[in-house]
N, C-alpha and C positions, 0 to 999 in steps of 0.2 A: 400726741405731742411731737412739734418735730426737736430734732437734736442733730446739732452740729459738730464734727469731730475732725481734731486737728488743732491748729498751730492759733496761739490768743500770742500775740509779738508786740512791740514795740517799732514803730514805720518813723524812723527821722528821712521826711518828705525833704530833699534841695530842690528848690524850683531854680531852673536856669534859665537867665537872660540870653544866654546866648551860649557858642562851643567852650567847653574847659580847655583854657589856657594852661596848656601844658607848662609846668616848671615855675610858674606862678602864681597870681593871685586871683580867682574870676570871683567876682558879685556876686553870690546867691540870697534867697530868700531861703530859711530855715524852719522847719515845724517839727514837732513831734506828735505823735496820735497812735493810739491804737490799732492795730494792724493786724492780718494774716488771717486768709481768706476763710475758713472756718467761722472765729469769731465776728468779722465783714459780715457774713451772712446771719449768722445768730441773730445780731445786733440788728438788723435790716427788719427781718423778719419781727422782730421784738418789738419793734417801731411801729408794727400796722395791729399790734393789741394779740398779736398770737400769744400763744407759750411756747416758752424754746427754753431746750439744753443746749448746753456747749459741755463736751468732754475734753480736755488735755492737759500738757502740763508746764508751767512754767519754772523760774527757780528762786529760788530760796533768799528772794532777794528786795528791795525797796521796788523796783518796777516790777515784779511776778504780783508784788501784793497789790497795789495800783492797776494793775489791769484786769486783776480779779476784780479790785473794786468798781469799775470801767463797768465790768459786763453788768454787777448786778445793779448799778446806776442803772444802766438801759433796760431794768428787766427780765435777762435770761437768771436761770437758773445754772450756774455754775458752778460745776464739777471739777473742779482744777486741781489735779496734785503740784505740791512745790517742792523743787528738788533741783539743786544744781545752779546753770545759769540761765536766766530769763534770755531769747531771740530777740534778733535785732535787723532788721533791714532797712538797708539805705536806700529810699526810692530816688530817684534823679528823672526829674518832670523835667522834659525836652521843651521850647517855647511853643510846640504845636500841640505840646498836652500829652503825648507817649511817653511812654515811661523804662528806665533802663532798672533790675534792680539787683542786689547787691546782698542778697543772704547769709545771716550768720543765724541760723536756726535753735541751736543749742539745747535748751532742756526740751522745745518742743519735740525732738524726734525720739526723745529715747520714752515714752509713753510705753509701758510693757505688758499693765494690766488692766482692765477695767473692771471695778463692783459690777455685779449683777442690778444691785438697786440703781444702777445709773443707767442701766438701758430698758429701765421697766416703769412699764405705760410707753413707749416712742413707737409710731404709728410709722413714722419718716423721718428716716436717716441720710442725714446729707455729708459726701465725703470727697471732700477735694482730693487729685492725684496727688496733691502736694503732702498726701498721710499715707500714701498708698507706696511711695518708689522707693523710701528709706525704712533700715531698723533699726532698733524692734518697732517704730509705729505700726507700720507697713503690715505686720503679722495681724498689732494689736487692731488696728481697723480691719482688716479682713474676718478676723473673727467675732468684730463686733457684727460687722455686714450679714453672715450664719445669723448670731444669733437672732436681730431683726426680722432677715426672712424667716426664719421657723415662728417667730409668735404672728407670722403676717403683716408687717409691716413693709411698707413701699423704702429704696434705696436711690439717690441721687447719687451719681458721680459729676465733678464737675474737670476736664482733661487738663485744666491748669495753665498748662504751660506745653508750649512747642519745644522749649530747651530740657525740660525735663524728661517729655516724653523719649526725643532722640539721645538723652543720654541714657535713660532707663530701659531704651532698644524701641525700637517702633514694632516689629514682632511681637516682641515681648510682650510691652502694654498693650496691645490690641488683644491678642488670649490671655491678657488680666480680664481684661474688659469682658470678653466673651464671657470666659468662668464666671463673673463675679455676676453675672447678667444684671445688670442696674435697673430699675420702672426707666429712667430718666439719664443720658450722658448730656450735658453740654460741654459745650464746647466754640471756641470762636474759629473766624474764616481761617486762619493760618494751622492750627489744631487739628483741621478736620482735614486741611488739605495735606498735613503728614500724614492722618491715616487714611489717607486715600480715600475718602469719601467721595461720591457722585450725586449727580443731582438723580439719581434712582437708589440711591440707600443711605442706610445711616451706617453707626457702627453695627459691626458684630457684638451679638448678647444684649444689645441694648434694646429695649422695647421701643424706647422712645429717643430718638438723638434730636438735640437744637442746637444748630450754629444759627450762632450770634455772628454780624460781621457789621461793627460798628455803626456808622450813621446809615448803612445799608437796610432791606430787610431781614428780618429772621427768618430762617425756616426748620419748618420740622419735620421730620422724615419718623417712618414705623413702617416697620415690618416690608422696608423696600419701597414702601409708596412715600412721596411728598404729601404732605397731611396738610401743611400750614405754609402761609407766606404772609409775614405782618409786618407794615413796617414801620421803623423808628421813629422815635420822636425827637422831633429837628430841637437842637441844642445850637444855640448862639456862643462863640467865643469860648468852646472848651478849652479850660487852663491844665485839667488832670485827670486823667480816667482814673487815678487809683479807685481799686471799689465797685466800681460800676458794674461788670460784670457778677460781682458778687450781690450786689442789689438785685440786679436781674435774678440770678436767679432765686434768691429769698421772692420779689415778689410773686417769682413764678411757682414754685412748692406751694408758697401759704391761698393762692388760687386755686389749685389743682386741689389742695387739702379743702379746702372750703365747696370743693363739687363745679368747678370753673372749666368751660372747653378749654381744650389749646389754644387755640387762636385766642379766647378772651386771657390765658394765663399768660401769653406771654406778652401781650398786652399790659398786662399788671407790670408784667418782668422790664420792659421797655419802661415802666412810668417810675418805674424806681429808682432805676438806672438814668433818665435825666434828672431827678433830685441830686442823686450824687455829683453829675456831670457840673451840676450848676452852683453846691455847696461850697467846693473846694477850690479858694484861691491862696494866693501869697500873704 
């Protein structure tokens, strides 16, 4: 089974027609939706008929219980403690579709423990940096990542974010990385290019690295060699990446889990990833 660990949020999407009029009034379109790249992927994945966990925790509140209800709508099985306040992030979709955002995380970081019955049967563990650079999540995923590898289950890391990495130190995270040796890092063009990635390697520790770099192609690197070069699937009038990324790599795990080459998985990972690209408008 895979299982996803980290943040189940609440995303109020602004789409912007144009720059924020400072000091006044600007035009937006408004959404609310379920958010935070963990649950993203859950839900993704849950969408092509796998079985998925999501481990985290929201709060003790009218939206924690709502988005519990979210997950098992979609499918996953959900593990969720309630405690506190449910996270909230404000995305602001740019008119060319990039996204600025706006974190208030809340009950999801302070995750401290996990049941043993919640990580038993998980084959693949997927774990955004976004569990990895605060605490206590941060402890609590790395010791779920132990327990995983000891029953022989495979680990995804996905690097998240360029702002997170350089506040959590670029040293730093790269011998998280090493340590935690992941089957899988992704990671997008701007990510890879803080850790200094080349077109002869991927990360350290990581068996397998994939930069994603948008409408570009993907490639995958192992063990120092380029492995793969696939490329995207052309998207008409993107309005919002939120997601997409995390699609990709949901389609990508549930390929590789299914016995899928790289190039065929990340292929998957590309087809998901235009769903998303083409789903979300104002």
């Amino acid at each position: 089974m895979l299982c996803c660990l980290g943040d189940v949020i609440e995303d109020v999407v602004v789409w912007l027609s144009s720059d924020i009029a400072t000091g006044t009034d600007t035009a937006v379109a408004i959404h609310r939706r379920r958010g935070g790249s963990a649950a993203n992927v859950a839900v993704a994945a849950a969408n092509t008929g796998t079985g998925v966990r999501f481990i985290g925790r929201v709060g003790s509140d009218a939206i924690g219980r709502s988005l519990i209800g979210d997950l098992a709508i979609a499918g996953v099985d959900a593990r969720v403690q309630q405690q506190g306040r449910t996270g909230t992030i404000v995305v602001l979709v740019h008119p060319g579709g990039e996204r600025s955002m706006l974190p208030d995380r809340a009950a999801a970081v302070e995750l401290d423990t996990i049941a043993d019955a919640d990580l038993a049967g998980v084959t693949w563990l997927h774990v955004p940096a976004y569990s990895l650079v605060v605490e206590p999540l941060g402890a609590t995923s790395q010791a779920a990542i132990r327990t995983v590898r000891q029953s022989g289950g495979k680990v995804s890391i996905d690097a998240s974010s360029s702002a997170i990495i350089e506040e959590f130190g670029v040293a730093r995270f790269s011998t998280m990385i090493d340590a935690l040796k992941p089957d899988v890092l992704f990671c997008n063009a701007d990510e890879g290019h803080i850790l200094a990635m080349t077109d002869s390697r991927g990360a350290k520790g990581a068996d397998l690295t994939i930069v994603k770099n948008g409408e570009y192609p993907a490639v995958a690197y192992s063990r120092g060699r380029l492995v793969a070069t696939v490329p995207a699937i052309a998207v008409q009038d993107v309005r919002d990446t939120t997601g997409a990324g995390d699609a990709f790599a949901a389609g990508f795990i549930v390929a590789r889990m299914a016995g899928i080459d790289i190039e065929g998985a990340i292929t998957a990972g590309h087809r998901l990833a235009a769903e998303v690209l083409t789903r979300y408008s104002p």
